[in-house]
Z-matrix of the N, CA and C atoms (Angstrom, degrees):
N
C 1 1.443
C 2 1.522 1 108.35
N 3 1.281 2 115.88 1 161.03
C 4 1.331 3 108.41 2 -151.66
C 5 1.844 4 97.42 3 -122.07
N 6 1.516 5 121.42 4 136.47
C 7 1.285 6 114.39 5 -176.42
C 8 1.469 7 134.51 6 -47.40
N 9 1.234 8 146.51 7 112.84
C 10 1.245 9 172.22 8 -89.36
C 11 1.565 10 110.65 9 -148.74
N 12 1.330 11 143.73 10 103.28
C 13 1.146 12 132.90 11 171.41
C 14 1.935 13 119.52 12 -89.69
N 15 1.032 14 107.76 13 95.49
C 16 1.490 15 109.16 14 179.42
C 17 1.973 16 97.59 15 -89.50
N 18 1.775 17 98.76 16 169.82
C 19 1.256 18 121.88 17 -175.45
C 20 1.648 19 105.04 18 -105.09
N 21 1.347 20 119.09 19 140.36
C 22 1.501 21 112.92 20 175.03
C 23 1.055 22 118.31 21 -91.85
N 24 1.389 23 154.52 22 104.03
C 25 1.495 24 152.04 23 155.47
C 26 1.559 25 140.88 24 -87.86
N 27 1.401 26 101.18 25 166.11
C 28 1.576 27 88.46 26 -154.11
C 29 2.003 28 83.04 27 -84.73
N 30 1.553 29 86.68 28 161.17
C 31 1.282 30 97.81 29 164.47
C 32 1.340 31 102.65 30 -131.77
N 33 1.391 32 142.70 31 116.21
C 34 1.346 33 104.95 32 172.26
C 35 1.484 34 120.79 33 87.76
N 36 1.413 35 115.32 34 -159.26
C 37 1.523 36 110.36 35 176.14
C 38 1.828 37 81.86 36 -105.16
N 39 1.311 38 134.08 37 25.64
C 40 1.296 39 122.52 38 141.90
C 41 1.421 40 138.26 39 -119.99
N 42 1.677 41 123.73 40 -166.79
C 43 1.053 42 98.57 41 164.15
C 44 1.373 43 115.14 42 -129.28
N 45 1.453 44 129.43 43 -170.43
C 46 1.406 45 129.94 44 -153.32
C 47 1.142 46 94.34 45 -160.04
N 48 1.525 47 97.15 46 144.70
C 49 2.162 48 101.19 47 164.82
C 50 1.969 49 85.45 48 -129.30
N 51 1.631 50 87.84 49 155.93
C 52 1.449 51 81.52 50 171.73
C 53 1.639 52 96.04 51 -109.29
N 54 1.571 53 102.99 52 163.91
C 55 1.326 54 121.68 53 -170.94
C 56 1.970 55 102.48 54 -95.78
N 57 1.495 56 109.02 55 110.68
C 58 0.860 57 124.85 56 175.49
C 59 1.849 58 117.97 57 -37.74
N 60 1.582 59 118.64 58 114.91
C 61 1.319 60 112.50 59 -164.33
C 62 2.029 61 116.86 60 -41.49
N 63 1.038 62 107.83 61 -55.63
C 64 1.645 63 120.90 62 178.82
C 65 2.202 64 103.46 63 -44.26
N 66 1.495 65 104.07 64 -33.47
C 67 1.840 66 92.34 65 172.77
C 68 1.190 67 102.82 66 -81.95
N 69 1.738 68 134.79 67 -40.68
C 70 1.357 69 113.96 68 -140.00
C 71 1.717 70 88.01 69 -91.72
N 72 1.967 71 120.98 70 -11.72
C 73 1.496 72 95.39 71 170.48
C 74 1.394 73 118.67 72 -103.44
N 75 1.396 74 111.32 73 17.42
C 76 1.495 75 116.40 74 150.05
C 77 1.641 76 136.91 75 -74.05
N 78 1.405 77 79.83 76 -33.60
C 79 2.253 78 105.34 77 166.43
C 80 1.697 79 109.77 78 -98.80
N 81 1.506 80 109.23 79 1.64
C 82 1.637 81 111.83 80 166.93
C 83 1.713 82 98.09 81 52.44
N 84 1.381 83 110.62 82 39.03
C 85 1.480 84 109.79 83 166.44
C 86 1.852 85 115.06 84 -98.16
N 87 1.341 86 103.37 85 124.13
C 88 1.679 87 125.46 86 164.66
C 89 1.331 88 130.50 87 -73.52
N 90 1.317 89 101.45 88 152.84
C 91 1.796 90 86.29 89 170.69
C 92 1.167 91 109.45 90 -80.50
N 93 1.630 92 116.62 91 128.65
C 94 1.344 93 148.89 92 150.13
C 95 1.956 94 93.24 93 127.49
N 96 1.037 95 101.79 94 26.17
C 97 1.945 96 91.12 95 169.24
C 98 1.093 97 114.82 96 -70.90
N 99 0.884 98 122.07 97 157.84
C 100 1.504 99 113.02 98 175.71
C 101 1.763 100 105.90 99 -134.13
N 102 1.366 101 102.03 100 160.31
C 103 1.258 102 102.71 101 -135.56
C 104 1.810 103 85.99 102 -150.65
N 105 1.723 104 113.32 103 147.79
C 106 1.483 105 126.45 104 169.69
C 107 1.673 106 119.40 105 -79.90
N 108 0.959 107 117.44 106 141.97
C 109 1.574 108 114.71 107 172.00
C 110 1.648 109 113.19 108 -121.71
N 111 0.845 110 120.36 109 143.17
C 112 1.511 111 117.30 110 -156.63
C 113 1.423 112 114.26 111 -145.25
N 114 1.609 113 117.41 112 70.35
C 115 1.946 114 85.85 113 176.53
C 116 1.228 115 132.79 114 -19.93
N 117 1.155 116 114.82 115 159.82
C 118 1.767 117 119.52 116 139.15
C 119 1.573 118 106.45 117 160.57
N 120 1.161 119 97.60 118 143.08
C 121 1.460 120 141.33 119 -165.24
C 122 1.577 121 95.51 120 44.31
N 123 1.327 122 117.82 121 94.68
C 124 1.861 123 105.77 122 168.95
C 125 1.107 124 108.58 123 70.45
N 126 1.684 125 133.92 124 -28.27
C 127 1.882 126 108.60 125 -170.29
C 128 1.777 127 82.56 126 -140.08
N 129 0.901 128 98.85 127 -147.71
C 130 1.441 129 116.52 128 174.26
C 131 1.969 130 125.73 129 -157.30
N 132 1.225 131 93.17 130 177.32
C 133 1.783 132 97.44 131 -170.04
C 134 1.210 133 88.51 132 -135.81
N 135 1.845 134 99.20 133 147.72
C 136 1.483 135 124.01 134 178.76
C 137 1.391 136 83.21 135 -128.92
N 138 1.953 137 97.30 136 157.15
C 139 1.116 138 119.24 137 173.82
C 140 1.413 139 97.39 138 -168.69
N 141 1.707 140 108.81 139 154.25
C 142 1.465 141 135.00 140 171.24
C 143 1.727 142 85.40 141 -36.90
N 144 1.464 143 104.84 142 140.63
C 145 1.447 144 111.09 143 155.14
C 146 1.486 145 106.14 144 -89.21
N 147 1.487 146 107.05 145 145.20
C 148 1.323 147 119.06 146 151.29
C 149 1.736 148 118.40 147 -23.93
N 150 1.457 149 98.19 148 127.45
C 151 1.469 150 104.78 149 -176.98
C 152 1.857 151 114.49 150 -87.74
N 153 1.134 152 121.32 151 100.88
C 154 1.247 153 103.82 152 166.06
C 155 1.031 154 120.18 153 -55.53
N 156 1.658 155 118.91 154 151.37
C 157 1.190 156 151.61 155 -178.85
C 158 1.522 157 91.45 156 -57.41
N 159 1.403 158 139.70 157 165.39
C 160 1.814 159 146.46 158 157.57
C 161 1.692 160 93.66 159 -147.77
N 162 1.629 161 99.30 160 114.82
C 163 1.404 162 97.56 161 171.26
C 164 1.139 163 107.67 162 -80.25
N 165 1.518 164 111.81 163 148.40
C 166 1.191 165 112.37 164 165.21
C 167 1.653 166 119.71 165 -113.72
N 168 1.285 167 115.92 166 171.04
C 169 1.628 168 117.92 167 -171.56
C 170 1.728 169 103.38 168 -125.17
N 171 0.979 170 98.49 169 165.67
C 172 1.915 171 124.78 170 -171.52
C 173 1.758 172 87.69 171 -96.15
N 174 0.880 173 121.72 172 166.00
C 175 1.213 174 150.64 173 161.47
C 176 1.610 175 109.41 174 -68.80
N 177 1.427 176 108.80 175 -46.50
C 178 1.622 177 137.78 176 -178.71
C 179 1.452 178 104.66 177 -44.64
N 180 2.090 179 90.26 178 -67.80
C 181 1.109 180 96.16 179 -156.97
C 182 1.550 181 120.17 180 -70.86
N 183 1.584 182 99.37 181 -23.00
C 184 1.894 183 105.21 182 -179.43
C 185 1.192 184 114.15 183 -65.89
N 186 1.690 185 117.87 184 -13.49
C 187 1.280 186 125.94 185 175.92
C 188 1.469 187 107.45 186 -76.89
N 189 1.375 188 127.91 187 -56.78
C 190 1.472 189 124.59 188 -161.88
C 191 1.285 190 91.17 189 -69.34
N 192 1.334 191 144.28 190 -40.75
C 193 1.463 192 127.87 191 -179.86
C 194 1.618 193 131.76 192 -54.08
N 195 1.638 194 90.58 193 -20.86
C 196 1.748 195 93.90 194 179.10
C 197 1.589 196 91.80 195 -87.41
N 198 1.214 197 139.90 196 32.35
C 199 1.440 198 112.61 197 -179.07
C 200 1.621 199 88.85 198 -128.40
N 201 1.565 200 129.08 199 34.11
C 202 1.202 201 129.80 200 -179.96
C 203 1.455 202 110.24 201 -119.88
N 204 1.131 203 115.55 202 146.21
C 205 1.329 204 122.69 203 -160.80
C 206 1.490 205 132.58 204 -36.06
N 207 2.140 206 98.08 205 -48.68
C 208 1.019 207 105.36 206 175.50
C 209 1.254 208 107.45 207 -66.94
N 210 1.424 209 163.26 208 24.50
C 211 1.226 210 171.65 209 169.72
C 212 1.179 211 128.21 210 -91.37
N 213 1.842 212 118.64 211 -24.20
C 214 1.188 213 121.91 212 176.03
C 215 1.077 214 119.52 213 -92.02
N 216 1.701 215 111.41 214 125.95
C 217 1.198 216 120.68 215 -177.49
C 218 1.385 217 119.74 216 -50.64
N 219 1.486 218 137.14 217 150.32
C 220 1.152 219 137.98 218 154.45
C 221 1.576 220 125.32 219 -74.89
N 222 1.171 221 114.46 220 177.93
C 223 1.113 222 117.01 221 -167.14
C 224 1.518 223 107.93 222 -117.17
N 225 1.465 224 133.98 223 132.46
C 226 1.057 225 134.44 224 -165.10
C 227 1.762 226 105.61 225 -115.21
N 228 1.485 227 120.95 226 114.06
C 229 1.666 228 97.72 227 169.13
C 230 2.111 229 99.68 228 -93.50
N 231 1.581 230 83.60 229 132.05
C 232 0.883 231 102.31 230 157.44
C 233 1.507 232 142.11 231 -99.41
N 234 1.650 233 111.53 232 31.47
C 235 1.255 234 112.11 233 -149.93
C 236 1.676 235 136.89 234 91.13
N 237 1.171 236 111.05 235 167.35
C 238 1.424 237 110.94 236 174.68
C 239 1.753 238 128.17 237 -61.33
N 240 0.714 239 147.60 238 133.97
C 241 1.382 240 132.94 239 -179.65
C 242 1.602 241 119.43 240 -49.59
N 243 1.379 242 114.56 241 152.57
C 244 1.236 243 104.51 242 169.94
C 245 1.665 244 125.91 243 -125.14
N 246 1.479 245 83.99 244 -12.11
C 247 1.626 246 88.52 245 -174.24
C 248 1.726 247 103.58 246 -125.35
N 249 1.225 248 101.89 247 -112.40
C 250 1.932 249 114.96 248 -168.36
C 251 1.575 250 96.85 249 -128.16
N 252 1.655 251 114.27 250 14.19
C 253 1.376 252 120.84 251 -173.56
C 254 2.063 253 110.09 252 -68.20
N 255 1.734 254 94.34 253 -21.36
C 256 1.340 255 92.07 254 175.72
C 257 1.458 256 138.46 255 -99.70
């Protein structure tokens, strides 16, 4: 890909360049990616940030976990009854 001249603007009390459409769907970047900034030598480099890992869970497994101890609710007295609540 061939070098790109963007404009810098303020955003804010900062500033911003926008990323020319043809890079950010060559780097498959969205709005709200987020992304590294990095001096070096005089300018700097952006890049995709590192993707954290997101565990994910089974249906299964969120189940066998509620059947562990720390899971059981306690019991609260709230007093005598007052209505047909018992």
């Amino acid at each position: 890909m061939n070098i790109m001249q963007v404009t810098v603007s303020r955003w804010g009390h900062s500033l911003g360049i926008r990323v020319p459409k043809a890079i950010a769907d060559d780097l498959r970047l969205t709005e709200g990616a987020v992304i590294d900034i990095e001096p070096l030598d005089g300018g700097f480099v952006l890049r995709p940030a590192a993707r954290v890992p997101i565990t994910r869970y089974s249906l299964a497994d969120l189940v066998k976990r509620m059947g562990s101890a720390d899971m059981e609710p306690r019991e609260i007295d709230w007093g005598t009854p007052r209505g047909a609540e018992a």
